[in-house]
N, C-alpha and C positions, 0 to 999 in steps of 0.2 A: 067538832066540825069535820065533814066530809070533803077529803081534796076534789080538785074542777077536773071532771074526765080529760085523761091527754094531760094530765098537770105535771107540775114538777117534778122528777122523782122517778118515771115511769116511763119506760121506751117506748117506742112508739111500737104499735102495730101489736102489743100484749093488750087480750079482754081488760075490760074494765070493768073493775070487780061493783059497781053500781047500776050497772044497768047501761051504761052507752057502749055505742056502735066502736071497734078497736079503729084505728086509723087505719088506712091503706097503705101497707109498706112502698116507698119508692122504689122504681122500674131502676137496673141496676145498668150502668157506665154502659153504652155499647150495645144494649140488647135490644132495642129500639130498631123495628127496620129490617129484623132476619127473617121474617115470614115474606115481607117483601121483594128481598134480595132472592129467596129459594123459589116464590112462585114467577119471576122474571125468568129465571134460568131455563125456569121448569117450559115456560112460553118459547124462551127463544131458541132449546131443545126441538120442541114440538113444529116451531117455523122452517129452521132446518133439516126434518127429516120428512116433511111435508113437498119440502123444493128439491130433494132429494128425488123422490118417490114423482114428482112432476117432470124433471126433466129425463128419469129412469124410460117412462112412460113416450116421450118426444122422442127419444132416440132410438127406442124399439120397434115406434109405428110409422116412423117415418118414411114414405113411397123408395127412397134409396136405399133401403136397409139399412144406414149407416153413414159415415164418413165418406169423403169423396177415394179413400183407397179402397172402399167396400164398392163403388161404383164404377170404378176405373178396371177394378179387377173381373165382372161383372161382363162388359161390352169393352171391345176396343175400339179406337176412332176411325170412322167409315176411310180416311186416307191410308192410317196404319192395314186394313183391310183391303183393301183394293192396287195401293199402290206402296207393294213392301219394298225393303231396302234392295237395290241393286246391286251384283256383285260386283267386284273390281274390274275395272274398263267398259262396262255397263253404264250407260249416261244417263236411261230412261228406265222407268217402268209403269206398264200400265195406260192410264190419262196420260202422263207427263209426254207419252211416247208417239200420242196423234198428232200428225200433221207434219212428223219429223223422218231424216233419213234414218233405215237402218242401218247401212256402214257406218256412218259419221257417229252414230248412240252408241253400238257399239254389239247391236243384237242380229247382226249377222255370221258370216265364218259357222265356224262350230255348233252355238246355239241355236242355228237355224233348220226347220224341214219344211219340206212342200207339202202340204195336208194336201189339197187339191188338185188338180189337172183336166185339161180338157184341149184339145187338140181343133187349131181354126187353122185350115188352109193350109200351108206348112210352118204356121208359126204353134206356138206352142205356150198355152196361157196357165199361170198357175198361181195359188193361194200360197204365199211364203208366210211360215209363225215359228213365231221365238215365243215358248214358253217359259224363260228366262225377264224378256221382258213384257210378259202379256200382252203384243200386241204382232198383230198380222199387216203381212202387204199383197200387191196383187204385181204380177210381175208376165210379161212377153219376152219367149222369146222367138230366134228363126223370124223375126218381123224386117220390113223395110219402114224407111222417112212418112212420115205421116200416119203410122200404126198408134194407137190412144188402147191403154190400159186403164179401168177404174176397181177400184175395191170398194166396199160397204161393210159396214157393219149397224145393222140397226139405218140411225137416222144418218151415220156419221159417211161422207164419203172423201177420199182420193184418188186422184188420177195422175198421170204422168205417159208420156206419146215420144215417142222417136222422131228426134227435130232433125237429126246429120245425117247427111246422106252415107251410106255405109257402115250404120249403125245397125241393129240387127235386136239391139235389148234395149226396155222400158221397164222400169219399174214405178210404182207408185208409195207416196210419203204412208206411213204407218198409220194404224187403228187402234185403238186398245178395244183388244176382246179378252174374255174370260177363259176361251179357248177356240179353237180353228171353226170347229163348227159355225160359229155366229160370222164368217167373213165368206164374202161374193166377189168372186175378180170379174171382170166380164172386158170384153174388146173392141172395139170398131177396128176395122182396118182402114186402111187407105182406101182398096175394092171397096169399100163399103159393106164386106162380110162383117156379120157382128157374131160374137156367141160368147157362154159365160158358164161358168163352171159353174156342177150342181151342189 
């Protein structure tokens, strides 16, 4: 009698010497799942060098070139530009300095020169600028009671006029210019002479 293929006697997974098919050895403890575990890896490699390569790409094309120290170094801010730090005893500069005194700012004395002149009657009319504090005034003097000084710069104007009798100087509150050129003092008198520096 011929033993039943797979029979007693005979491990599994050895030909059978009658003609059937050997068994199929069992998958061994643990080894179930490693093709799996290597192609996850192999995916979530590829996700992160993908999002790497994306945001590489965002920060190179970006209109700011970069970070906001890549933008800041780039331009400064139009205040930082127009109205720098002022030195010590300096109250104003710039903008901050329209419409103010210059003794009381602090951009009189020393920092101050006459850019312009122009001679009305026997008063004496002139363009005062502190480049210190980038701004200009318009000032009279040799005037009587009732004498009116104005400066301009652009759109912007002030004026100031000799109210006491025995007074003789006017000045007017400040402008912010870039420099002397862009300011206009001009005069009325009392006579009613007028003239204005060029």
């Amino acid at each position: 009698p011929q033993p039943a293929p797979g029979g007693p006697g005979r491990p599994p997974g050895t030909p059978d010497p009658y003609g059937g098919q050997p068994q199929a050895p069992r998958p061994a403890v643990g080894a179930t799942g490693t093709g799996g575990k290597r192609r996850l890896t192999m995916f979530l490699a590829g996700v992160v060098g993908v999002l790497v390569v994306v945001a590489a790409v965002f920060f190179l094309t970006r209109p700011d070139g970069g970070g906001k120290d890549a933008n800041a170094a780039k331009s400064p801010s139009p205040s930082a530009s127009s109205d720098p730090t002022p030195p010590p005893g300096v109250k104003c500069s710039g903008s901050s300095c329209t419409g103010k005194d210059a003794e009381s700012m602090g951009c009189s004395g020393d920092l101050v020169t006459t850019a312009k002149t122009a001679a009305l009657g026997t008063a004496t009319l002139e363009v005062r600028y502190s480049k210190t504090c980038g701004a200009a005034w318009g000032r009279i003097t040799g005037g009587t009671q009732g004498d009116q000084v104005r400066v301009s710069a652009g759109k912007v104007r002030q004026s100031g006029d000799i109210t006491e009798v025995g007074d003789t100087i006017a000045y007017t509150p400040m402008v912010a210019v870039k420099d002397a050129a862009e300011a206009k003092a001009c005069a009325t008198l009392a006579s009613g002479r007028t003239g204005c520096t060029k």
